[in-house]
C-alpha positions as CSV (number, residue, x, y, z in Angstrom):
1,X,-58.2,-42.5,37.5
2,X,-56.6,-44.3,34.6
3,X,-57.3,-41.5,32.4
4,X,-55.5,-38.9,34.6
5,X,-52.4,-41.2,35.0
6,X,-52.6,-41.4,30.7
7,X,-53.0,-37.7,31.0
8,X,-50.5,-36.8,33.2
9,X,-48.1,-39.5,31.3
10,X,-48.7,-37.3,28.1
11,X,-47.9,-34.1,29.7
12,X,-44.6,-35.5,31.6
13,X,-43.9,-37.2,28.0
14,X,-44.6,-33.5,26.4
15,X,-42.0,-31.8,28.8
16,X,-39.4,-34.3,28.2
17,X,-39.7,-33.4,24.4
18,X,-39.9,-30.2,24.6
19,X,-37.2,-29.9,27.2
20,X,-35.1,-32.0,24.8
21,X,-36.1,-29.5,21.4
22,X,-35.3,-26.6,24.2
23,X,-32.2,-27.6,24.7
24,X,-31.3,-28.7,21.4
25,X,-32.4,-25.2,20.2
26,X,-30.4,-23.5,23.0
27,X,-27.4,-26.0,22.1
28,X,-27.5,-24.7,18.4
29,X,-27.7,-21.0,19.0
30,X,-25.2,-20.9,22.4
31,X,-22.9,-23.6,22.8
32,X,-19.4,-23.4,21.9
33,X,-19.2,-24.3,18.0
34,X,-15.4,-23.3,17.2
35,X,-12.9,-26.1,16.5
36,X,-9.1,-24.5,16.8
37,X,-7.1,-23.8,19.1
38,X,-6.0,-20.4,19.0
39,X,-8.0,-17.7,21.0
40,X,-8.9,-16.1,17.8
41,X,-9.9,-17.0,13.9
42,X,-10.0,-14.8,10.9
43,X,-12.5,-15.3,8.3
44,X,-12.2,-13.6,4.8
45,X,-15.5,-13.4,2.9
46,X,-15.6,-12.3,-0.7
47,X,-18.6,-9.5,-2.1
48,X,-21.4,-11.5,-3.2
49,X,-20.5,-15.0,-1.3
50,X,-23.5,-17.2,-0.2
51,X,-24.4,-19.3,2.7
52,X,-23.1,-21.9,1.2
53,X,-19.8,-20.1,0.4
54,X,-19.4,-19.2,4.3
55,X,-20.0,-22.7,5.6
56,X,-17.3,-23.9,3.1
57,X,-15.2,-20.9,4.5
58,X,-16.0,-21.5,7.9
59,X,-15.8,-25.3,8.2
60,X,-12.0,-25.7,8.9
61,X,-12.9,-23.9,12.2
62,X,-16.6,-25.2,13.2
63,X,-17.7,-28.2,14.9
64,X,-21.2,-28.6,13.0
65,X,-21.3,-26.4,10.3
66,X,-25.0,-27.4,10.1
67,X,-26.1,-26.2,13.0
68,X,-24.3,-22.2,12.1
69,X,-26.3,-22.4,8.4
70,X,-29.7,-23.3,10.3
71,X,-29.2,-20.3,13.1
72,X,-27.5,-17.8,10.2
73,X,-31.1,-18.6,7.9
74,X,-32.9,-18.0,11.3
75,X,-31.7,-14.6,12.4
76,X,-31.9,-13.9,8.1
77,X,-27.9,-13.4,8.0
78,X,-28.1,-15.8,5.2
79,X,-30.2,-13.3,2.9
80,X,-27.8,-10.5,4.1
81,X,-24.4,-11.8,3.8
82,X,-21.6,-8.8,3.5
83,X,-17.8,-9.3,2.5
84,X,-15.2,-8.5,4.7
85,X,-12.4,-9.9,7.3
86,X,-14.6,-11.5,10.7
87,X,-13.3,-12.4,13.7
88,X,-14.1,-15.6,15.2
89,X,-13.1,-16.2,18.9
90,X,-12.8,-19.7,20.7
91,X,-15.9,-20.9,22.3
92,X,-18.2,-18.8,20.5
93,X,-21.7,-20.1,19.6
94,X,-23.4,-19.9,16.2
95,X,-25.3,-16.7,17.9
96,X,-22.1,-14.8,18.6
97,X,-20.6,-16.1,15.6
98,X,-23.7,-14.7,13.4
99,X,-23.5,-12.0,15.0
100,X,-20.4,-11.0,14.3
101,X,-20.2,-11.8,10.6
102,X,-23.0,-9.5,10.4
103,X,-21.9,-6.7,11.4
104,X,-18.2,-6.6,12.9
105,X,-16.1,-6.3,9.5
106,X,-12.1,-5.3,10.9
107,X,-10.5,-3.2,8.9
108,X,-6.7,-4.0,7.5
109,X,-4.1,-2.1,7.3
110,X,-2.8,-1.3,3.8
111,X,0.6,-0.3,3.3
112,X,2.6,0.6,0.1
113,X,5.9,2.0,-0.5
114,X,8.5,3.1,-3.7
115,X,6.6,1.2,-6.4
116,X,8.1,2.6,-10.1
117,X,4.4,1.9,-11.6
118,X,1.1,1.4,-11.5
119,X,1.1,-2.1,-12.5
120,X,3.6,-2.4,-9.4
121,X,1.2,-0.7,-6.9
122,X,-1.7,-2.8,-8.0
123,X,0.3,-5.7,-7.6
124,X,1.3,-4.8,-3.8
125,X,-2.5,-3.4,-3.3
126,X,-4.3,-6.3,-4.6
127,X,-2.4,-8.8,-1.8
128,X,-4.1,-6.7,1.0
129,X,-7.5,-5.8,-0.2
130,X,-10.3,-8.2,-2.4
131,X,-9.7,-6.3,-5.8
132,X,-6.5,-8.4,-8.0
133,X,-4.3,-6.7,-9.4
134,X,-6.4,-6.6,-13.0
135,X,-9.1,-4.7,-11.3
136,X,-7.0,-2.5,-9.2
137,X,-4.7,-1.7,-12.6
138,X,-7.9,-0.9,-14.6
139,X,-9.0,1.7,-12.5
140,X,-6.1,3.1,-11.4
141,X,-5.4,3.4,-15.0
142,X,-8.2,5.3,-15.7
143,X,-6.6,8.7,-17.7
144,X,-9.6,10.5,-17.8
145,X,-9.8,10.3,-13.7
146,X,-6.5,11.8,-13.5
147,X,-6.7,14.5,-15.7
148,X,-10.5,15.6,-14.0
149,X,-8.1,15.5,-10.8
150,X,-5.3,18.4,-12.1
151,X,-2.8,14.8,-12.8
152,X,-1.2,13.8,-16.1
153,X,0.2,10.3,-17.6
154,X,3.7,11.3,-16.4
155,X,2.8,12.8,-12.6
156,X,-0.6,10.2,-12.1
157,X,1.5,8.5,-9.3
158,X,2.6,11.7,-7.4
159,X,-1.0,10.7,-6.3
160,X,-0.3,8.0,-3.9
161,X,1.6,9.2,-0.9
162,X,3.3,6.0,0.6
163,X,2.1,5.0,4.0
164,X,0.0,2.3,6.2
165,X,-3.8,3.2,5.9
166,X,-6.8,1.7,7.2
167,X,-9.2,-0.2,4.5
168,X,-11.5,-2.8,5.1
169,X,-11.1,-6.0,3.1
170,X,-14.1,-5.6,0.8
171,X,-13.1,-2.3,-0.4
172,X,-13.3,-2.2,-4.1
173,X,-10.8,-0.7,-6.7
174,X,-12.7,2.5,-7.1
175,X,-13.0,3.3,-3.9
176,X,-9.5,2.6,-2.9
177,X,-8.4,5.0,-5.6
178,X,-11.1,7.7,-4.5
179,X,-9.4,7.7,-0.9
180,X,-5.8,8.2,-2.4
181,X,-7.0,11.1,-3.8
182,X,-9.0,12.0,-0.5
183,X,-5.5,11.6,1.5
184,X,-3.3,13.1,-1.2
185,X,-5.3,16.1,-0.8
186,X,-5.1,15.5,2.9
187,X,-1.3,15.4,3.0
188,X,-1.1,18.9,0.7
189,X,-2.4,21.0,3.3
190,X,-1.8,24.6,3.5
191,X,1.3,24.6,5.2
192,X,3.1,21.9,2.9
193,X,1.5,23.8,-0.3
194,X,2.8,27.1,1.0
195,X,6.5,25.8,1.3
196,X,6.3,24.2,-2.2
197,X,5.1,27.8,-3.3
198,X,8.0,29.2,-1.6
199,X,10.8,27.1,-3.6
200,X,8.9,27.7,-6.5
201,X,7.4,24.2,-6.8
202,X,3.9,22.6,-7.2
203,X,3.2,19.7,-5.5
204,X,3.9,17.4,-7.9
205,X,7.2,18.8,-8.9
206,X,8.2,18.7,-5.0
207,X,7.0,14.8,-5.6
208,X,8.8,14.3,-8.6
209,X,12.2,15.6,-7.1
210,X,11.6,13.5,-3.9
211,X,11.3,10.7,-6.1
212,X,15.1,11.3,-7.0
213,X,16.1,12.4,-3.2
214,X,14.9,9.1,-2.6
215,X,16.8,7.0,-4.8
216,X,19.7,8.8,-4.6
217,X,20.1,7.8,-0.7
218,X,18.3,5.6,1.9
219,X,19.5,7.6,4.7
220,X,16.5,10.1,5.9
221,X,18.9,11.8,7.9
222,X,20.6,12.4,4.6
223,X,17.5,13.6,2.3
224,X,17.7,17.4,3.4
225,X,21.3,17.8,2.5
226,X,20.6,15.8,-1.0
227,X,17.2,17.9,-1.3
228,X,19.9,20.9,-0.8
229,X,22.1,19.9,-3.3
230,X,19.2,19.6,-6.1
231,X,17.7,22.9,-5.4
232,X,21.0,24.7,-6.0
233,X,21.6,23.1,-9.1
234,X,18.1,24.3,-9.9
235,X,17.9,27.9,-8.8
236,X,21.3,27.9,-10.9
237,X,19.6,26.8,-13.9
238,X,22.2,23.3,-13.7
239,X,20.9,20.5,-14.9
240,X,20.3,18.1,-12.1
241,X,22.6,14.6,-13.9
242,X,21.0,12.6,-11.2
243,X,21.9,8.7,-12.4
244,X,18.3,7.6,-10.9
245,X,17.0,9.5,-13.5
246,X,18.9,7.7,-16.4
247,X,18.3,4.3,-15.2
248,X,14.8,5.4,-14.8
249,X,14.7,6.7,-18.4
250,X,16.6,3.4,-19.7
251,X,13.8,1.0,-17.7
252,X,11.2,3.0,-19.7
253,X,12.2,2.6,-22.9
254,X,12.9,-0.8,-22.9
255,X,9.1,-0.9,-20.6
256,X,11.1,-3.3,-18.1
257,X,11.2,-2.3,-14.7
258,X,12.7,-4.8,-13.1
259,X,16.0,-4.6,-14.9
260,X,19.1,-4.5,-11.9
261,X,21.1,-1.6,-13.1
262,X,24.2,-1.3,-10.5
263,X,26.2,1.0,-12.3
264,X,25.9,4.5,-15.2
265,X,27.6,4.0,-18.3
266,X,28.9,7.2,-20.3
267,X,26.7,5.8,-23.5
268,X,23.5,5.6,-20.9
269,X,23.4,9.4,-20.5
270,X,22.8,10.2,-24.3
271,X,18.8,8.5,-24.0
272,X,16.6,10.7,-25.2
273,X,14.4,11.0,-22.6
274,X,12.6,14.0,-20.6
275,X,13.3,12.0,-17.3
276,X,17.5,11.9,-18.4
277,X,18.2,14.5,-16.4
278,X,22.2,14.5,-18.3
279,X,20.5,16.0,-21.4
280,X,17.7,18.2,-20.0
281,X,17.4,20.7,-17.2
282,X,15.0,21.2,-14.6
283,X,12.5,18.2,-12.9
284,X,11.5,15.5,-14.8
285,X,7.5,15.1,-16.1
286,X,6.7,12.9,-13.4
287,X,8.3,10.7,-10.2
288,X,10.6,8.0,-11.1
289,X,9.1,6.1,-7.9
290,X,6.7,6.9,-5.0
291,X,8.6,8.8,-2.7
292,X,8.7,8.1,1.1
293,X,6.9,11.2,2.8
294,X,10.6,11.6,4.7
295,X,11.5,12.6,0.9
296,X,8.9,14.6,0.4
297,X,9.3,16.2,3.7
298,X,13.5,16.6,2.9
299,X,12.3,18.8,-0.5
300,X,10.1,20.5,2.0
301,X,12.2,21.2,4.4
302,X,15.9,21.3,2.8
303,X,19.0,21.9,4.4
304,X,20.8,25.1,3.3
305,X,24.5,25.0,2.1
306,X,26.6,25.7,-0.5
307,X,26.8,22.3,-2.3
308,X,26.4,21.5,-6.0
309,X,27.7,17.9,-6.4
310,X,28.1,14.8,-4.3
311,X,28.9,11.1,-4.7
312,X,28.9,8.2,-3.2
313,X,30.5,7.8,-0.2
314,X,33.3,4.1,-0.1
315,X,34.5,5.4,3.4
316,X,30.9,5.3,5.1
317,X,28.8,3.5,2.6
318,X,25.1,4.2,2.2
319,X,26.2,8.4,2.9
320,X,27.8,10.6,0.2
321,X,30.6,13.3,0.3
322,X,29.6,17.1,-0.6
323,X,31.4,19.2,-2.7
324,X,30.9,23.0,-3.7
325,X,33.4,22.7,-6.6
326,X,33.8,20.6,-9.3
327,X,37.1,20.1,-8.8
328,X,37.0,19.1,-5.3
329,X,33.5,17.2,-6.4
330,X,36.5,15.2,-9.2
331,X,38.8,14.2,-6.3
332,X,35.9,12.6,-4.9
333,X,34.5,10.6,-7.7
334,X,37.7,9.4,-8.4
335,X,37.6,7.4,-5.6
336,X,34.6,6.4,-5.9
337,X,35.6,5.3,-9.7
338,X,38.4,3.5,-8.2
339,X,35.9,1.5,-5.8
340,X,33.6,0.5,-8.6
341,X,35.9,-1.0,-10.6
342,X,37.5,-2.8,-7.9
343,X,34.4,-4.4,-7.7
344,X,34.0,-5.6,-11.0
345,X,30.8,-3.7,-11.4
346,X,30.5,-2.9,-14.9
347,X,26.2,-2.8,-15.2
């Protein structure tokens, strides 16, 4: 009798412990473990981190980072650890939590618009993806890429077509360069080629002159009658004396591209430079920025008229006035002279 009330002691004893281990285990693996307040918590994790790296990530927003490195070395998430953006919601558990930095990476969206260089895109790039900017500028650097790809040193950035895609984090420098040229080659379908073909044009050229569409105005609504006035100018063999071009040209030689120029001087336009469109005719080697597709699209799709000149506009500013002579084109940049100097702008 006494040794069944020893026995059955042992076996009550035994359930308490291994109820108390059972629900220790369950309380590692599915009790809440987050510690913010928000409903939802963003984790970056770099290529090649280790556990140790994520618990030092993941700390700020855990309770027991103890308990989410035993469970991550027990489901083997520890020995398979991949970089990306994670999401971690409020209340999860170190299960759900594992199980979402395994194998729930969000993409980012990635957005870039009117950088001059390359150096300037891989600058914006590297603030939105892993890669820094010394990665990102190495590759996308890489001449003998290009020139595999029908691109040159001058045209290498007609390339990147301005927009928002979709990466995720971890991408890495090549491949955000190999899907550039994916959706370059994407945005020059048949239909865009064939109207480039019809205004005599390649691709890059129609890039190169929406470069200069787009500095010339901001106003989309504007960029077919601007695109107009460039390809008369062109199928009149006149030289295009876009100022973009000059202060392009005069950034460029001095290799400092974020000089303010406000204002053309007469002495500016005698650069000797293939992008100084004063002294040579036709489009420039390459684009003087990357071109909003609204440019592109203006080049594309031009308005048709009969102007050859225009200027700014002092009466509705951010527009320009037309002209199809040059002496009615004079009357106008008179005033607009008049308005510059008014302002004291004299660079």
């Amino acid at each position: 009798m006494y040794i069944k009330r020893i026995l059955l002691l042992l076996v009550l004893l035994g359930l308490v412990i291994g109820g108390f281990f059972a629900y220790k285990v369950y309380d590692a693996v599915f009790s809440p473990n987050t510690d913010f307040n928000n409903e939802e918590a963003f984790v970056y994790i770099p290529t090649g981190a280790n556990i140790q790296d994520v618990s030092l990530l993941l700390s700020p927003l855990l309770k027991d980072t103890g308990s989410f490195v035993q469970i991550a070395e027990r489901k083997g998430y520890a020995s398979n650890i991949k970089g990306g953006k994670y999401s971690i919601k409020k209340g999860m558990g170190n299960n759900d939590i594992v199980n979402s930095l395994r194998s729930k990476n969000i993409p980012v969206k990635v957005s870039f618009n009117n950088q001059e260089t390359l150096a300037d895109l891989a600058g914006r790039i590297s603030s939105q993806i892993e890669p820094d900017s010394l990665a990102l500028l190495k590759v996308l650097g890489d001449s003998e890429f290009y020139s595999a790809n029908g691109f040159n040193g001058d045209n290498r950035i007609a390339m990147f077509i301005p927009n928002s895609y979709e990466f995720f984090w971890n991408t890495s420098a090549e491949k955000f360069r190999d899907r550039m040229l994916k959706e370059y080659n994407r945005f020059w379908n048949e239909e865009r080629r064939g109207k480039a073909k019809a205004l005599g044009l390649t691709p890059n050229e129609v890039v190169s002159l929406a470069s200069i569409v787009h500095k010339e105005t901001a106003k989309v609504d504007e960029r077919p009658r601007v695109a107009g006035v460039y390809l008369n100018r062109i199928r009149k063999n006149i030289k295009l004396q876009a100022d973009p071009t000059v202060i392009f040209a005069l950034k460029k030689h001095t290799g400092n591209f974020d000089t303010i120029i406000k204002r053309v001087l007469y002495k500016d336009l005698e650069i000797d430079s293939p992008y100084n469109t004063y002294k040579y005719a036709g489009i420039p080697p390459g684009p003087i920025t990357m071109p909003d597709i609204s440019a592109i699209e203006a080049v594309l799709n031009p308005e048709n008229h009969g102007y050859y000149y225009f200027v700014a506009n002092v009466e509705n500013f951010g527009y320009h006035k037309f002209a199809k002579t040059l002496a009615q084109h004079n009357r106008n940049k008179a005033q607009y002279v008049r308005w510059i100097n008014s302002q004291n702008i004299n660079r």
